[in-house]
Backbone as CSV, one residue per row, in Angstrom:
resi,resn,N_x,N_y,N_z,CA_x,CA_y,CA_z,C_x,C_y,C_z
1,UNK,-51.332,-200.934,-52.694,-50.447,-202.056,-52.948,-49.882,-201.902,-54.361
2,UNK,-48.201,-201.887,-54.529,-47.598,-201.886,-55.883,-48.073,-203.934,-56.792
3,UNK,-47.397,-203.317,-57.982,-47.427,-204.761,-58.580,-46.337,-205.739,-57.972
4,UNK,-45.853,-205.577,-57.318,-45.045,-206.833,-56.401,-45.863,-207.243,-55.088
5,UNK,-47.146,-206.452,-54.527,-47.567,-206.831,-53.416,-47.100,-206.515,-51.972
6,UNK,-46.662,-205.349,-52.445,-45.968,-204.588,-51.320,-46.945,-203.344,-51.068
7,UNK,-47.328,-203.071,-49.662,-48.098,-201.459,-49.432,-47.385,-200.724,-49.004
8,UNK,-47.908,-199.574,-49.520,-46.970,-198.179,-49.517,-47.877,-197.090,-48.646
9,UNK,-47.181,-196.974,-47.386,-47.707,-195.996,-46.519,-47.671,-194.659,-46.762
10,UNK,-49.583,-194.094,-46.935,-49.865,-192.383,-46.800,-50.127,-191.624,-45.842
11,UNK,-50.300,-190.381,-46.255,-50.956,-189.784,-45.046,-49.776,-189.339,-43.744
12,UNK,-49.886,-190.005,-42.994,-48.948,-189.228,-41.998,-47.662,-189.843,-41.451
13,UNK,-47.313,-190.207,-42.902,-46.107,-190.446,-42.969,-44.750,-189.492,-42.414
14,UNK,-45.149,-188.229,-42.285,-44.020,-187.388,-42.287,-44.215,-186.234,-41.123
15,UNK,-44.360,-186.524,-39.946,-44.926,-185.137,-39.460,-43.983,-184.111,-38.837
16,UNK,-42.786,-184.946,-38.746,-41.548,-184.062,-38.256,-41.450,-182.637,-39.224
17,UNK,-40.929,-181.707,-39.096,-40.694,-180.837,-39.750,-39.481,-180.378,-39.623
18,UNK,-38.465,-180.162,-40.656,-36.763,-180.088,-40.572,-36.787,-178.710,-41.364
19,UNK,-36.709,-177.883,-40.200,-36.128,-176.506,-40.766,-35.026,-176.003,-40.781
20,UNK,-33.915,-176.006,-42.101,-32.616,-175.283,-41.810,-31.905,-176.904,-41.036
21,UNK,-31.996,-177.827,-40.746,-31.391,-179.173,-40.327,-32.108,-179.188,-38.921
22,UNK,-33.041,-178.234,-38.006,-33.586,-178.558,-36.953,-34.364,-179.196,-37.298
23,UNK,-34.602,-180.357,-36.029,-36.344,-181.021,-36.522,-37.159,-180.492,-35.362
24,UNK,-38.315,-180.563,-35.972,-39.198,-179.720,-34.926,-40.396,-180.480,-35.061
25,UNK,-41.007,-181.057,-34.306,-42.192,-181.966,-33.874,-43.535,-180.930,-33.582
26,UNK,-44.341,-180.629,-34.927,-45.495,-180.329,-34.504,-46.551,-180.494,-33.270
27,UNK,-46.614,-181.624,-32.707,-47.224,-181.893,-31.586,-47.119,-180.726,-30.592
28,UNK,-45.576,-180.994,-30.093,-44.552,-180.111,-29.157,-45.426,-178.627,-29.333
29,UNK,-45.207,-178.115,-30.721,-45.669,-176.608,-30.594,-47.566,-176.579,-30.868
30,UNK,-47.820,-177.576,-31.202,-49.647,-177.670,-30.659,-49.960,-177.402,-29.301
31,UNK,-49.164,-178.009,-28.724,-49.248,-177.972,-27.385,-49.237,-177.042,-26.720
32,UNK,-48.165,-176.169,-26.565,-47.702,-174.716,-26.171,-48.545,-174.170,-26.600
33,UNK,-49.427,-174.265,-27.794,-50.305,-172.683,-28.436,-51.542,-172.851,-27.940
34,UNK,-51.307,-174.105,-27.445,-53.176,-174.531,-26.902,-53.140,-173.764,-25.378
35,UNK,-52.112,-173.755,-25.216,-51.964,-172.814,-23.451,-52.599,-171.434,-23.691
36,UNK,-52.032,-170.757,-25.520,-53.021,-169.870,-25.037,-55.244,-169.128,-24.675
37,UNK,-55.102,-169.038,-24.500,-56.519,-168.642,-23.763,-57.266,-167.965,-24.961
38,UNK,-56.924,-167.641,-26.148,-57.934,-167.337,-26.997,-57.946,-168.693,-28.272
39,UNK,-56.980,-169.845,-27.903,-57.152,-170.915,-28.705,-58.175,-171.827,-28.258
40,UNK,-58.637,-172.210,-29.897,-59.413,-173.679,-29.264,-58.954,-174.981,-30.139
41,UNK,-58.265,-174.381,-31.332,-57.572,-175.147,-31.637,-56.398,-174.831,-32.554
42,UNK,-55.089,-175.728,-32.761,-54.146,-175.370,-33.516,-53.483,-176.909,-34.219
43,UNK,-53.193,-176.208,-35.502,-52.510,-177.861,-36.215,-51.009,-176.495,-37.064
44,UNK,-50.052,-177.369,-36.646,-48.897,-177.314,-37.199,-48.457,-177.478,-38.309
45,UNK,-48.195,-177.116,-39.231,-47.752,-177.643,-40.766,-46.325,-177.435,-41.456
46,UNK,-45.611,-178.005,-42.190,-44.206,-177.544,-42.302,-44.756,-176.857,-44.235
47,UNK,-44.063,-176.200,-44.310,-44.329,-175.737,-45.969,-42.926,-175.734,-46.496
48,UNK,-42.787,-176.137,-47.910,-42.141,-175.524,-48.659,-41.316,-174.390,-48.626
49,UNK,-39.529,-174.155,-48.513,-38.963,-173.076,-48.385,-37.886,-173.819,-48.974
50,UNK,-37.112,-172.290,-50.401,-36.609,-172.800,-50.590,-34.563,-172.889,-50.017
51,UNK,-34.568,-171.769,-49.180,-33.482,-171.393,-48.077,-33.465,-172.427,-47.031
52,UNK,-34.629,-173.276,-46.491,-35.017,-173.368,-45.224,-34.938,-175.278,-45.513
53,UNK,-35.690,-175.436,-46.516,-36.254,-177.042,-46.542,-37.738,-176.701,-46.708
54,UNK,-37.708,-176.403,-45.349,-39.368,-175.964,-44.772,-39.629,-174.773,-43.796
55,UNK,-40.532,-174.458,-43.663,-40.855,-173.504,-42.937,-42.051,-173.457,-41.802
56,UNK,-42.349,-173.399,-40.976,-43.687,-173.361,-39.878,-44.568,-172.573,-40.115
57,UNK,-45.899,-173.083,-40.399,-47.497,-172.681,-40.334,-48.370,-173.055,-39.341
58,UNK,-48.650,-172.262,-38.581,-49.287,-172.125,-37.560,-50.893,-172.114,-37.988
59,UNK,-51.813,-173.232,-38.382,-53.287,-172.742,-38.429,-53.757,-173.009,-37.290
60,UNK,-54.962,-171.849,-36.676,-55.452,-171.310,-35.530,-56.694,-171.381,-35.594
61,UNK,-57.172,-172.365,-35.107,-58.544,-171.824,-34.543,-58.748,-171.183,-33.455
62,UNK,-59.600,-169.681,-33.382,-59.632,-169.404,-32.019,-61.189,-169.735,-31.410
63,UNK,-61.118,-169.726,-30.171,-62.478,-169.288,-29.727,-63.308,-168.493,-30.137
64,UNK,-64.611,-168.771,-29.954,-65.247,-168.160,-30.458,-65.976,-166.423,-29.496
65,UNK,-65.985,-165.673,-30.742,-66.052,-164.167,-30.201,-64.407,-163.770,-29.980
66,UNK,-63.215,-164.533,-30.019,-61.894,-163.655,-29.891,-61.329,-163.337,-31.177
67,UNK,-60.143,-162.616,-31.205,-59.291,-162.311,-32.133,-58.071,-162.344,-31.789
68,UNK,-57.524,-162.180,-32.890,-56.121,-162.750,-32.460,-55.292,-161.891,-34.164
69,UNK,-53.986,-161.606,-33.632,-52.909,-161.395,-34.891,-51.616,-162.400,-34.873
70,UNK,-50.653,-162.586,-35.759,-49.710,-163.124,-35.793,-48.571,-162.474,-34.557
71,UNK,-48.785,-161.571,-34.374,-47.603,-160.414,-33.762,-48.413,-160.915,-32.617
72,UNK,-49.007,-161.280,-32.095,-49.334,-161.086,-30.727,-49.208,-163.055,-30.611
73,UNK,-48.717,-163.733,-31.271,-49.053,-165.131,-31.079,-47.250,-165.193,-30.952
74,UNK,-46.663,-164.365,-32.180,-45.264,-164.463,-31.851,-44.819,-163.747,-30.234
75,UNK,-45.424,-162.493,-29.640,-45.057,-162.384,-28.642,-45.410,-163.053,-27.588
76,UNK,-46.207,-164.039,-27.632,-46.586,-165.562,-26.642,-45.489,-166.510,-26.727
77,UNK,-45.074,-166.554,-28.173,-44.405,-167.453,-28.257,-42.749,-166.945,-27.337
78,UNK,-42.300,-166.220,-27.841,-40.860,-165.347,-27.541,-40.530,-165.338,-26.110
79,UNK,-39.270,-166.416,-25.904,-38.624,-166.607,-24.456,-39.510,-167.986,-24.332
80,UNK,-40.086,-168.573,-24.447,-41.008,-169.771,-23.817,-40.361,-171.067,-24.621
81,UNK,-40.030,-170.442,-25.753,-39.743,-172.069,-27.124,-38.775,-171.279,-27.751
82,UNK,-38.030,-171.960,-28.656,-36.869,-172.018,-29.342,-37.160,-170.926,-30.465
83,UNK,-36.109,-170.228,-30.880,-36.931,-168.949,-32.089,-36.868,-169.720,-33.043
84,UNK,-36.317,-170.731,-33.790,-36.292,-171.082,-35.086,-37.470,-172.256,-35.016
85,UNK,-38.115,-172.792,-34.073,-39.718,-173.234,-33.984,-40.664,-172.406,-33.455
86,UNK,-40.731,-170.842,-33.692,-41.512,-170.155,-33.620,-42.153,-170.270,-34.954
87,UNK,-43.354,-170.263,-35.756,-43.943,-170.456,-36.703,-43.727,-169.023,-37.338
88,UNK,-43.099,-168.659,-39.049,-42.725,-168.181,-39.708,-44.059,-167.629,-40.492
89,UNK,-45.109,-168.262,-40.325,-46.370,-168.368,-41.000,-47.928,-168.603,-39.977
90,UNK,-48.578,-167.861,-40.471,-49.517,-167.924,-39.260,-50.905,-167.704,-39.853
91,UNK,-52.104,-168.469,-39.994,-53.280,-168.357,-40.561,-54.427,-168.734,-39.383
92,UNK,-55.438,-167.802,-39.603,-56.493,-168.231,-38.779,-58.015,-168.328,-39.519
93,UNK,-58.315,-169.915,-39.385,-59.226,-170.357,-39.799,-60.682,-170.656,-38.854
94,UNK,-61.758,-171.024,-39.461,-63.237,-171.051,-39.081,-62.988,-172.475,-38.780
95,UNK,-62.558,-173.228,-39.552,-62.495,-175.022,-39.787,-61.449,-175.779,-40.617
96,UNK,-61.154,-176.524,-40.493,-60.520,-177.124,-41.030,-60.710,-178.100,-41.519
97,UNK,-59.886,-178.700,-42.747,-60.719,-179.612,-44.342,-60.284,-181.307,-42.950
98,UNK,-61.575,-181.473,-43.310,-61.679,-183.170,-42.257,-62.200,-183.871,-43.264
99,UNK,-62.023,-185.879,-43.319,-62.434,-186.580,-43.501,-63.509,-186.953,-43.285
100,UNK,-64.540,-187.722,-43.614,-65.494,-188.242,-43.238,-65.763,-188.907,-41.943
101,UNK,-64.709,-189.277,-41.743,-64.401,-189.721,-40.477,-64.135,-189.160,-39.163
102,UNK,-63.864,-188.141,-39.986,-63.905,-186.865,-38.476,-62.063,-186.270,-38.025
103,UNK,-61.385,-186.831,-39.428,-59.832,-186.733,-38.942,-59.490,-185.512,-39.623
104,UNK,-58.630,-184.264,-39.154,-58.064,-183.352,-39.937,-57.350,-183.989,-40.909
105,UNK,-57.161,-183.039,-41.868,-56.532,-183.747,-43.377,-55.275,-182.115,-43.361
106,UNK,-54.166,-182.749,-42.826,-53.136,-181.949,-42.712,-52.744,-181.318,-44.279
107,UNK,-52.236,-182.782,-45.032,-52.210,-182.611,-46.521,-52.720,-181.521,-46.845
108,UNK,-54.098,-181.355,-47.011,-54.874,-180.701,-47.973,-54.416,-179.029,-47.106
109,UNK,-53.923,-178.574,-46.172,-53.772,-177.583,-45.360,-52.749,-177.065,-45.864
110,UNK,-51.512,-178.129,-45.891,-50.418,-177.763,-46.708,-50.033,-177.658,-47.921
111,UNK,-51.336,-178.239,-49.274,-51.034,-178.052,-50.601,-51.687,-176.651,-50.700
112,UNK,-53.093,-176.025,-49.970,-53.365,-174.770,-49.925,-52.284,-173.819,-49.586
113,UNK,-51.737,-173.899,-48.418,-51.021,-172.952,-48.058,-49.648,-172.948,-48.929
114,UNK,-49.513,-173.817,-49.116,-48.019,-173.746,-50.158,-48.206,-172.936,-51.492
115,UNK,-49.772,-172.704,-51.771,-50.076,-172.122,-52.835,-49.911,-170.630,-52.688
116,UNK,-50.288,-170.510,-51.413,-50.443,-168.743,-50.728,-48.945,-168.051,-50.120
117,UNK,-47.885,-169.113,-50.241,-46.729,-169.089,-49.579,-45.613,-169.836,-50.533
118,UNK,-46.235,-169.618,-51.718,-44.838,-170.347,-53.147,-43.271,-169.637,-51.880
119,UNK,-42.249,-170.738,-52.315,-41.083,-170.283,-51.798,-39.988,-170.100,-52.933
């Protein structure tokens, strides 16, 4: 709450992602990547670009005992979804930074990766 008594909404305020003037709805491409068979889980992130606005990060959890590369997630992707919401960026993680509460913390996904991916 500011000093006038007004609250100011955090957190997931923003989840659209506008690349180049497309908007592209993370959900949408969670969805599609969960079809594939070595995922168990995926969260979407837009980053920092400075050509673009933003750019697509793909973090991956896979199943456990598989592997997986970027080149083989882009050739899943290719012909199925749009190329400019194909994810530009692609990381595969053990876990991901959660709340106490048990909620992914997208934020903290995207101030890391923006660090590993300056634009």
């Amino acid at each position: 709450m500011d000093e006038n008594g007004y609250f100011k909404v955090t957190g997931r305020i923003k989840d659209m992602i506008i690349r180049g003037g497309e908007n592209i709805y993370p959900r949408e491409l969670e969805e599609f990547i969960l079809k594939n068979q070595n995922v168990m889980d995926v969260q979407i992130i837009g980053i920092s670009d400075k050509k673009y606005g933003e750019q697509v990060l793909a973090v991956i959890q896979l199943k456990a005992n598989q592997t997986a590369s970027a080149e083989e997630f882009i050739e899943f992707c290719k012909g199925k979804i749009a190329r400019h919401k194909i994810p530009k960026y692609w990381e595969f993680v053990d876990s991901y930074p959660m709340t106490a509460s048990g909620k992914i913390q997208k934020f903290k996904m995207k101030e890391m990766f923006e660090k590993k991916y300056p634009s």
